[in-house]
C-alpha positions as CSV (number, residue, x, y, z in Angstrom):
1,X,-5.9,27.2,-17.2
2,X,-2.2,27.8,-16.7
3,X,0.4,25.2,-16.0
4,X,1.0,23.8,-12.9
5,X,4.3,22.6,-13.6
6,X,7.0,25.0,-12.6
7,X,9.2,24.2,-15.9
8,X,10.2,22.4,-18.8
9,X,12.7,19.6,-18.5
10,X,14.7,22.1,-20.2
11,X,14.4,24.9,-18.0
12,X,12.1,26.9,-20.0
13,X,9.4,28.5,-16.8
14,X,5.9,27.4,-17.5
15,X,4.0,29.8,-15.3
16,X,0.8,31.7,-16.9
17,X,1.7,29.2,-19.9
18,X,-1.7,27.3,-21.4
19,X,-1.7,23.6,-20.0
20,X,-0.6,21.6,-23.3
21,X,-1.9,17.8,-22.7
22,X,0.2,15.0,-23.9
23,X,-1.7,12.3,-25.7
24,X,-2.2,10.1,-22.5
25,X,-4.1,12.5,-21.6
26,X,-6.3,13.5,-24.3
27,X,-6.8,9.6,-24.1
28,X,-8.5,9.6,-20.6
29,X,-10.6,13.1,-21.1
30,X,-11.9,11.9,-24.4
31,X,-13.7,8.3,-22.7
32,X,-14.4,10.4,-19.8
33,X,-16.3,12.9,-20.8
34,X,-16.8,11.8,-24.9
35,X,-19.0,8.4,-24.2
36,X,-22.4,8.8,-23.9
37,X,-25.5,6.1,-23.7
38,X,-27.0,6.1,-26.8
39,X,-29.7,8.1,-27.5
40,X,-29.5,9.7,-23.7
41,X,-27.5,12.5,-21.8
42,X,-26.0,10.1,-19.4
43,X,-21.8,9.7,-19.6
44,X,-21.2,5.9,-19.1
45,X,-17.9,6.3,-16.8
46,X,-18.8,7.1,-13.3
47,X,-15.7,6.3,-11.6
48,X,-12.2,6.3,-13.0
49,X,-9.1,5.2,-11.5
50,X,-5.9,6.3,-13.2
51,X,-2.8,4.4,-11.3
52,X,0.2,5.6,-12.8
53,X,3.9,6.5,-11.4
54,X,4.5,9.4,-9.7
55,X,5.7,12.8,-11.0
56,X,4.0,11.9,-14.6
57,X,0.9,15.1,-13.6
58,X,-1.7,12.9,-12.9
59,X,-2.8,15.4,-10.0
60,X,-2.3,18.2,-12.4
61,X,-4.7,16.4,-14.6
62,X,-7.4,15.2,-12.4
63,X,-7.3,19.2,-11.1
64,X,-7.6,20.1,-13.8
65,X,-10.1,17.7,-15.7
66,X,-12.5,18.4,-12.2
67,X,-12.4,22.2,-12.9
68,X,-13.2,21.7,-16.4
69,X,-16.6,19.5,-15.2
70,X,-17.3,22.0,-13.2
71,X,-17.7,24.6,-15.6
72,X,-19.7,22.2,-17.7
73,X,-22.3,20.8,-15.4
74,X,-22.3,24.8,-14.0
75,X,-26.3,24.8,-14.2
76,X,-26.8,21.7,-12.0
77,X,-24.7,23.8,-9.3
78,X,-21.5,22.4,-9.5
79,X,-19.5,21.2,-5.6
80,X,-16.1,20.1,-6.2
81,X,-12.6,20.0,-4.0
82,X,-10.3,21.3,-5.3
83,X,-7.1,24.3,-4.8
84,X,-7.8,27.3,-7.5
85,X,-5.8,30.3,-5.6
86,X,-2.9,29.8,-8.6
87,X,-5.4,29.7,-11.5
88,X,-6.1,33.9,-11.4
89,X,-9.5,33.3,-10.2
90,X,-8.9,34.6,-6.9
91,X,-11.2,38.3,-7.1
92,X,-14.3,35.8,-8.9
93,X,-14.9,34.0,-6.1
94,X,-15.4,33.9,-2.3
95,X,-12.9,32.0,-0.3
96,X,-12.6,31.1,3.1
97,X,-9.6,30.0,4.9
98,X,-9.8,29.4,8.6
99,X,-10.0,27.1,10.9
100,X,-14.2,26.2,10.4
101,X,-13.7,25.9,6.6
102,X,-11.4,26.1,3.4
103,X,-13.8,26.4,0.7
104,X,-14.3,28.5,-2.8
105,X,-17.3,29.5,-4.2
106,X,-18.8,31.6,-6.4
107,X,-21.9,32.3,-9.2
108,X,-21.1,31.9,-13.2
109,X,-24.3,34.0,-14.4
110,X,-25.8,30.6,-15.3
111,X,-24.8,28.3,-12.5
112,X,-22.4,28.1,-9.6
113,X,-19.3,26.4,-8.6
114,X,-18.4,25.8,-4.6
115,X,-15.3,24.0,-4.0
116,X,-14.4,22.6,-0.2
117,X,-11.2,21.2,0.9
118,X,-12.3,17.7,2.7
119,X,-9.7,17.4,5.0
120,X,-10.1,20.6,7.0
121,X,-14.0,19.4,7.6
122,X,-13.9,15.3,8.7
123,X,-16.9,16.3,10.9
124,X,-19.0,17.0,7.6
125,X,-18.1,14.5,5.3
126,X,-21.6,12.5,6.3
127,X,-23.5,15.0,4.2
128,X,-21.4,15.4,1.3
129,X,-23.4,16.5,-2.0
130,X,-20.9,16.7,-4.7
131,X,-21.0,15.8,-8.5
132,X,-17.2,15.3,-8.6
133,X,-15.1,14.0,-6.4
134,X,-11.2,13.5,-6.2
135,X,-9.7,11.2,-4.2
136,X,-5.8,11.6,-4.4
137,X,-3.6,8.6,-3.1
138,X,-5.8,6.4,-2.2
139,X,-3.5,3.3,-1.0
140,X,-2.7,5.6,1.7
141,X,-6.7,5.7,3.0
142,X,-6.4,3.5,6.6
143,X,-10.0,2.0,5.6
144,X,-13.1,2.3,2.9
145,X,-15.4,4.5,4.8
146,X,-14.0,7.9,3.6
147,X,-14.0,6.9,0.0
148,X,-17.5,5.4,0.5
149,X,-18.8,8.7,1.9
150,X,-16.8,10.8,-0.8
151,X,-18.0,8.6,-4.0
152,X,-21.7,8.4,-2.2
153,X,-22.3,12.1,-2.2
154,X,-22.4,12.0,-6.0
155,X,-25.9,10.1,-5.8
156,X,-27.9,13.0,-6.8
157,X,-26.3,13.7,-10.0
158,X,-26.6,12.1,-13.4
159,X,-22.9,12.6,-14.5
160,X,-21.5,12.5,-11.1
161,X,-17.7,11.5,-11.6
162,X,-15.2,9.9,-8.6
163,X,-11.8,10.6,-9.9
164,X,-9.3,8.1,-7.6
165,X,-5.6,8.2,-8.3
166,X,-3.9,4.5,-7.8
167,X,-5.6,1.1,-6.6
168,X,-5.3,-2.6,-6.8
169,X,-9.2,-3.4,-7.9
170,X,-8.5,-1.4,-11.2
171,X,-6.3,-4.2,-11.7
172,X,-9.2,-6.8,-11.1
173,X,-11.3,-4.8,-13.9
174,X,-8.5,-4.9,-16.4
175,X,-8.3,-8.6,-16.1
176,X,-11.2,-9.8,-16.0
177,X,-11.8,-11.1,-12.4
178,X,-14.3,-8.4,-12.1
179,X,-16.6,-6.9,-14.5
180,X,-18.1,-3.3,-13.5
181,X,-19.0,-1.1,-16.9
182,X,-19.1,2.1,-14.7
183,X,-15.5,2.3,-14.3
184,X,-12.7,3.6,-16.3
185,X,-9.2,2.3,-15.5
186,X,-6.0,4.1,-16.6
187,X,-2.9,2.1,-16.4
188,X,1.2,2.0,-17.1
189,X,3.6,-0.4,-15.7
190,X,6.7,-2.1,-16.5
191,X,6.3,-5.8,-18.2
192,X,7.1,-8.0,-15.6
193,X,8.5,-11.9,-16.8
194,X,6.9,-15.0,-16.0
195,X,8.6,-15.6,-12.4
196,X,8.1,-11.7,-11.7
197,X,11.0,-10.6,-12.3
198,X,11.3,-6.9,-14.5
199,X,14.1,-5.6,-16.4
200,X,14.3,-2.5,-14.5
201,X,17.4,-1.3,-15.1
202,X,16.0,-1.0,-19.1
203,X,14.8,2.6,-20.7
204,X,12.5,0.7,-22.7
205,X,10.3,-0.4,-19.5
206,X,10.5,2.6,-18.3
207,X,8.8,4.7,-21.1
208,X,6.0,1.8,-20.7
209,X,5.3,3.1,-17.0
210,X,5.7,6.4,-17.6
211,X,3.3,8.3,-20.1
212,X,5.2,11.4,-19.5
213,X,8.7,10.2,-20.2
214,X,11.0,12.9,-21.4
215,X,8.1,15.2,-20.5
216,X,8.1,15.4,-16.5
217,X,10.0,12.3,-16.2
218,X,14.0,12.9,-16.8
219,X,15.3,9.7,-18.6
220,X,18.7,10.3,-16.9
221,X,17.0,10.6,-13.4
222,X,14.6,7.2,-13.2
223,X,17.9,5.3,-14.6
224,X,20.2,6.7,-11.8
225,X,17.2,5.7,-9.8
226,X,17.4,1.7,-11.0
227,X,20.7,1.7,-10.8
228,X,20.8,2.8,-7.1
229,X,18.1,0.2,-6.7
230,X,20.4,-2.6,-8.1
231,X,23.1,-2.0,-6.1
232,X,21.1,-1.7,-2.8
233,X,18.2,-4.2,-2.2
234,X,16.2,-1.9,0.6
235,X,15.2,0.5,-2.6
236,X,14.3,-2.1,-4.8
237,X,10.9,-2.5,-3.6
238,X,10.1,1.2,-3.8
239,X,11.3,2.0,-6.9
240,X,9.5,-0.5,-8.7
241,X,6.4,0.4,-6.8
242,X,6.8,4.2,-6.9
243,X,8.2,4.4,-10.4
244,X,7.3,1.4,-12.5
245,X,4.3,0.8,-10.9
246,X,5.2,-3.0,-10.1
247,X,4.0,-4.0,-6.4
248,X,6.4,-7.4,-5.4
249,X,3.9,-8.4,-2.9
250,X,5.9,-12.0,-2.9
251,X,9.6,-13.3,-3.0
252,X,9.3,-14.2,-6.3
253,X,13.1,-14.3,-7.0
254,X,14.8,-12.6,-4.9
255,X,15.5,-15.4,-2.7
256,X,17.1,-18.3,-5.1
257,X,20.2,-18.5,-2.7
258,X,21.2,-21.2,-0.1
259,X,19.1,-19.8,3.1
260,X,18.3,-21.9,6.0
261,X,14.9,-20.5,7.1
262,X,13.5,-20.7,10.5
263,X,9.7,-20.2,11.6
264,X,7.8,-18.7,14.2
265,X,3.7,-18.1,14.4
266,X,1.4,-15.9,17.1
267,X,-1.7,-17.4,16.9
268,X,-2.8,-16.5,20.3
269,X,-6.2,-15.0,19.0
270,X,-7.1,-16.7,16.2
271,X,-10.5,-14.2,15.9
272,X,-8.3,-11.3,15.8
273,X,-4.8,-10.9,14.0
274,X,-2.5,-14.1,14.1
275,X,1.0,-13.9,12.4
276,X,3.7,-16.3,10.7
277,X,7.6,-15.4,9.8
278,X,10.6,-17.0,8.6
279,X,13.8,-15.7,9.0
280,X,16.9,-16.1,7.7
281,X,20.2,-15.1,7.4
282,X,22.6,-14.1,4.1
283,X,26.2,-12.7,4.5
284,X,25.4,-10.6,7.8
285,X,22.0,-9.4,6.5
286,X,18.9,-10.8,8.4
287,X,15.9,-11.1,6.2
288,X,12.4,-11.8,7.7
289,X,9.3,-12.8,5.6
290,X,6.0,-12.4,7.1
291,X,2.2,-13.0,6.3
292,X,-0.8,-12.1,8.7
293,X,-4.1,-14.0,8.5
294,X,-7.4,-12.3,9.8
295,X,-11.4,-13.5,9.8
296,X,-13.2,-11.9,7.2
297,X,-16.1,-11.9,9.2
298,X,-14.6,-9.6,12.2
299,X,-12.5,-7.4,9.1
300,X,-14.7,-4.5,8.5
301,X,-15.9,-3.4,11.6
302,X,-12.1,-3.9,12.9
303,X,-10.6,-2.2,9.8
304,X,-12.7,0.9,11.1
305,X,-12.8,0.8,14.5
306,X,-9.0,0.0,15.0
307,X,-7.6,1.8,11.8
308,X,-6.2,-1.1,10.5
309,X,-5.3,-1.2,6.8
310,X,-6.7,-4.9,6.6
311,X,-7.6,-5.0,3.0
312,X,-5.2,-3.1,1.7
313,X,-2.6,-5.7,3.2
314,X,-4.7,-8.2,1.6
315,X,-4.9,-6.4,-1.8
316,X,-0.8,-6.4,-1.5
317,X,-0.6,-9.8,-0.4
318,X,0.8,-9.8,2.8
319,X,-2.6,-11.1,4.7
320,X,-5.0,-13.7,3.4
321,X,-8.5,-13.3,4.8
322,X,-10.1,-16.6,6.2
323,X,-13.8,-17.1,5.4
324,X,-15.1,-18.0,8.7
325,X,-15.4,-16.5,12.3
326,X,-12.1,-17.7,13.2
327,X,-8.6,-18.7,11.6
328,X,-8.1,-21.7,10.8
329,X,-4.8,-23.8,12.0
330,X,-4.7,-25.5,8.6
331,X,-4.4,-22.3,6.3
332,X,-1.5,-21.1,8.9
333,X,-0.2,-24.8,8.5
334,X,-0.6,-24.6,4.5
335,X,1.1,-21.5,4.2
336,X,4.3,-22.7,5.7
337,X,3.8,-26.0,3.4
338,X,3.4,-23.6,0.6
339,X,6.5,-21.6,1.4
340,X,8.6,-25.1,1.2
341,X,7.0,-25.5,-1.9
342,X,8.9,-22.7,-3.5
343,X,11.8,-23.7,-2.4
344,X,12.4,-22.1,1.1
345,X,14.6,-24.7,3.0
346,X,12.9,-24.1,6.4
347,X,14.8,-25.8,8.8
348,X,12.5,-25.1,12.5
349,X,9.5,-23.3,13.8
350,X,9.5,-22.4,17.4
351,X,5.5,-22.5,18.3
352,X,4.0,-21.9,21.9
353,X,1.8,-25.0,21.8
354,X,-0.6,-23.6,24.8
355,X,-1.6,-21.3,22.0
356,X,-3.0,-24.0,19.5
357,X,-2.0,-27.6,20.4
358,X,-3.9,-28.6,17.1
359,X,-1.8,-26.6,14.8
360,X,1.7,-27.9,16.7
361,X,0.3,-31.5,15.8
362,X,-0.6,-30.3,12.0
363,X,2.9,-29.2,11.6
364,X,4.0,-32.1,12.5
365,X,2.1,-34.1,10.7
366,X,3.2,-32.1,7.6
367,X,6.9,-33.2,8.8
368,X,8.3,-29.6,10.1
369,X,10.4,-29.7,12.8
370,X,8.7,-27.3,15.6
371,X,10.1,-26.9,18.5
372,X,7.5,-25.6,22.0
373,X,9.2,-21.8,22.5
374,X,7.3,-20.5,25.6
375,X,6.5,-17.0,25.3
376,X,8.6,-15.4,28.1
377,X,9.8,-12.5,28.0
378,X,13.4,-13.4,29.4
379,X,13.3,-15.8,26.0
380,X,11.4,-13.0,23.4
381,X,14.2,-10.8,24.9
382,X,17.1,-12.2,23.3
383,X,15.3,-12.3,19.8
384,X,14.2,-8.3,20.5
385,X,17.5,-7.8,21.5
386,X,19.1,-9.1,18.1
387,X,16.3,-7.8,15.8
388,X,17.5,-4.5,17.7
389,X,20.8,-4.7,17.0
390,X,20.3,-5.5,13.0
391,X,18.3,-2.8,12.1
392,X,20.4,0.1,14.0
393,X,23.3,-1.6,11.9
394,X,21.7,-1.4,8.4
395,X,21.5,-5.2,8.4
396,X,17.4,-6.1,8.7
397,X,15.8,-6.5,5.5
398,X,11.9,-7.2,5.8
399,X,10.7,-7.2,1.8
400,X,8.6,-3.4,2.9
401,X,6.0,-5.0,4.5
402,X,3.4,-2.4,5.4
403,X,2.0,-5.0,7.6
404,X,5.4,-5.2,9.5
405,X,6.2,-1.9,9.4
406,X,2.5,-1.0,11.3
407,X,3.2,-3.8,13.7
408,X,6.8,-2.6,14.8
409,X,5.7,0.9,14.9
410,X,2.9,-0.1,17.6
411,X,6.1,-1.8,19.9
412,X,6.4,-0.3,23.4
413,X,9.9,-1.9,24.6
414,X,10.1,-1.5,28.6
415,X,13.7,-1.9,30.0
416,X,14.2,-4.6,32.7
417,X,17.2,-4.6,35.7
418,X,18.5,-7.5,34.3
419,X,18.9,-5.6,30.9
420,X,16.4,-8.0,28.8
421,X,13.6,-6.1,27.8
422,X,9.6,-6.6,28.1
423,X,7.1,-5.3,24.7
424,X,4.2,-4.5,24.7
425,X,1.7,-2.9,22.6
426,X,1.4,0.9,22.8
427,X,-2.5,1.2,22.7
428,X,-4.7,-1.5,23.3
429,X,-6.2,-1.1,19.7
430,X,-3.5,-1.8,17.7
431,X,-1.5,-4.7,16.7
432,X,1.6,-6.5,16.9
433,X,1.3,-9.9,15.8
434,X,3.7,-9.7,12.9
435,X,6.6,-8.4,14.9
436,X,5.9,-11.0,17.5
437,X,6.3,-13.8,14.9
438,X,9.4,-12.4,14.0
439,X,10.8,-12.5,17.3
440,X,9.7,-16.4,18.2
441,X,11.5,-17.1,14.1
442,X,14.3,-15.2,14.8
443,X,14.8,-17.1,18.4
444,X,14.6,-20.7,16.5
445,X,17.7,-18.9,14.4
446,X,20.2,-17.6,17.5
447,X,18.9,-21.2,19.2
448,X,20.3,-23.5,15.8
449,X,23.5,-21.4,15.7
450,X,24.4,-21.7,19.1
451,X,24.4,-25.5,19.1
452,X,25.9,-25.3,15.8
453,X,30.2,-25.1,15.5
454,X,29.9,-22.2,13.4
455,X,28.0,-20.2,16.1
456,X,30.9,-18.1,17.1
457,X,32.5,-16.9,14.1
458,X,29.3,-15.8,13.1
459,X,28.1,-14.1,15.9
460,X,31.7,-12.4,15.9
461,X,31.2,-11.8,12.1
């Protein structure tokens, strides 16, 4: 099989070259397709996750680890999905590329391979029969039920294999919080200290996350990439996610500075999606923290119906699922008591108490100041308004939440003649709980600093 890659790091071209593995690899192929049940012709892995950083040729792998199966388990009739038009192969088989189909497939003498392109054919994928299966990118799946469908078709094979690239339950696996002998997990990150923090500015942690270091990975590149990280906090988050494979689903330390923080909650539907925030504000840069809270009873069939990434949110910690039909005011209350914990000097939460009376007694009771903040849209307004202003200037920072960022993007503003403005979600089915938290926070903020003497310098700041 030739290369994939286009070149060495040194230039050299690779095309029509043999594909050399590195020792990572070799790893993975060898407990993949090496480990057998004794006695038996049954492989024990039939699922592997490998979740490394990107550009280290785990696609170029799994390709071409699924091709390789295929010509193995030829005589059971191979079906795989997979892109073979660069591997020379194009006058053995029949391919089809239109708009019905985009599939490959041919006999071997002994066997046969047919190879199909999923995403050209979502009307098929309820009778799938495949013995290998690749699922590239799999954080970016909106719900389960396409992986389930995928990994199910395997059912009629022995040594069926789902190969997944990148996913929080391999995690769960490697710790010991779930046991599953079926799977093989594959994972590099960066060390990360005991208050989360990682040295990522260090060459050392990033050979640890990257098995192909020096290989497809430039050393000079990924540090010119930390140290743009350092110096600018909105790429922080992403390069430690996309390079050192280190998700900062919490604060952890970024946040040891002299903030006054002020709250706001949406708990209008407590069956559905409710939303906290806190939001502060740090030498002209805004800074919003929210978390989302949803019934784990409703979550499935909403996840699907809706296309809401519920559990992945939960898997990166910015929702916590409730186990009952409906929210609970005291785990909203608890997770403001448990940001105070950690040291977040939360000053007020603005609350419309028509929308749960029992959790504006509750946060009393847990001595916060909350203040009743009526949800008109002449009030909302001024927090839209400000919210508006901060991100056109560069000045909003929101951690990367994937749950704000889906909320915001599902905001339909609606110009008034008074020039305040009126939101509203776009479609009925989707969501904006998060961003509405933000608004009712960030109004508790511009309420404080108006009353306060400083209100003007920093508003003209």
């Amino acid at each position: 099989m030739q290369n994939l890659l286009l070149e060495l790091l040194n230039g050299t071209p690779l095309r029509g070259e043999p594909f050399l593995l590195e020792p990572w690899q070799k790893f993975i192929i060898y407990n993949l397709v090496g480990i057998y049940y004794a006695g038996t012709q049954i492989r024990k892995y039939k699922e592997a996750f490998i979740f490394i950083p990107r550009k280290n040729g785990k696609t170029r792998l799994i390709a071409a680890l699924a091709w390789a199966l295929a010509l193995l388990e030829r005589k059971s009739g191979s079906k795989i999905y997979i892109n073979i038009r660069q591997m020379g192969e194009a006058d053995t088989f029949r391919i089809l590329d239109n708009n019905q189909e985009h599939s490959i497939s041919g006999e071997l003498g002994d066997g046969s391979i047919f190879i199909e392109a999923l995403a050209a054919n979502p009307d098929k994928q309820d009778s799938l029969n495949s013995n290998i299966q690749i699922l590239d990118e799999l954080h970016a799946y909106k719900n389960a039920t396409q992986y389930n469908v995928i990994r199910e078709s395997g059912k009629a094979y022995t040594n069926k294999l789902c190969l997944g690239i990148t996913t929080k339950y391999c995690q769960k696996i490697l710790d010991g919080t779930v046991k599953d002998e079926q799977y093989f997990v594959f994972i590099t990150k960066a060390d990360e200290k005991e208050d989360g923090s990682v040295d990522y500015t260090n060459p050392v942690e990033h050979e640890k996350a990257n098995p192909n270091y020096g290989v497809t990975i430039r050393p000079e590149d990924i540090m010119n990439d930390a140290l743009q990280a350092q110096n600018d906090p909105q790429q922080r988050k992403d390069f430690l996610a996309k390079s050192l494979n280190v998700y900062t689903s919490s604060m952890k330390s970024y946040f040891n500075i002299p903030i006054e923080w002020y709250g706001g909650a949406d708990l209008a539907k407590l069956h559905d999606l409710c939303a906290t925030a806190l939001y502060g504000t740090y030498k002209d840069v805004d800074i919003v923290i929210t978390h989302a809270f949803f019934p784990i009873v409703a979550a499935h069939t909403k996840a699907e119906e809706d296309n809401i990434p519920l559990f992945g949110w939960q898997d990166d910690g910015w929702l916590t699922m409730t186990n009952s039909p409906v929210t609970d005011h005291q785990t909203v209350v608890k997770w403001f008591i448990d940001m105070r914990k950690k040291g977040f000097n939360i000053k007020q939460v603005g609350f419309d108490r028509k929308f749960g009376r029992e959790f504006f007694l509750e946060m009393k009771r847990a001595s916060f100041r909350i203040e009743d903040t009526p949800q008109l849209y002449h009030y909302k307004s001024e927090g839209f308004r400000h919210i508006e202003k901060k991100v056109k200037a560069g000045k909003f920072y929101y951690l990367h939440s994937d749950a704000y960022e889906y909320c915001v993007q599902n905001v339909h503003a609606i110009e008034q003649v008074d020039d305040a403005v009126r939101y509203q979600k776009v479609l009925p089915t989707q969501r904006i709980d998060l961003f509405d938290a933000s608004v009712f926070a960030c109004m508790q903020m511009l309420k404080n600093l108006a009353k306060s003497g400083t209100a003007k310098k920093w508003l003209e700041g």
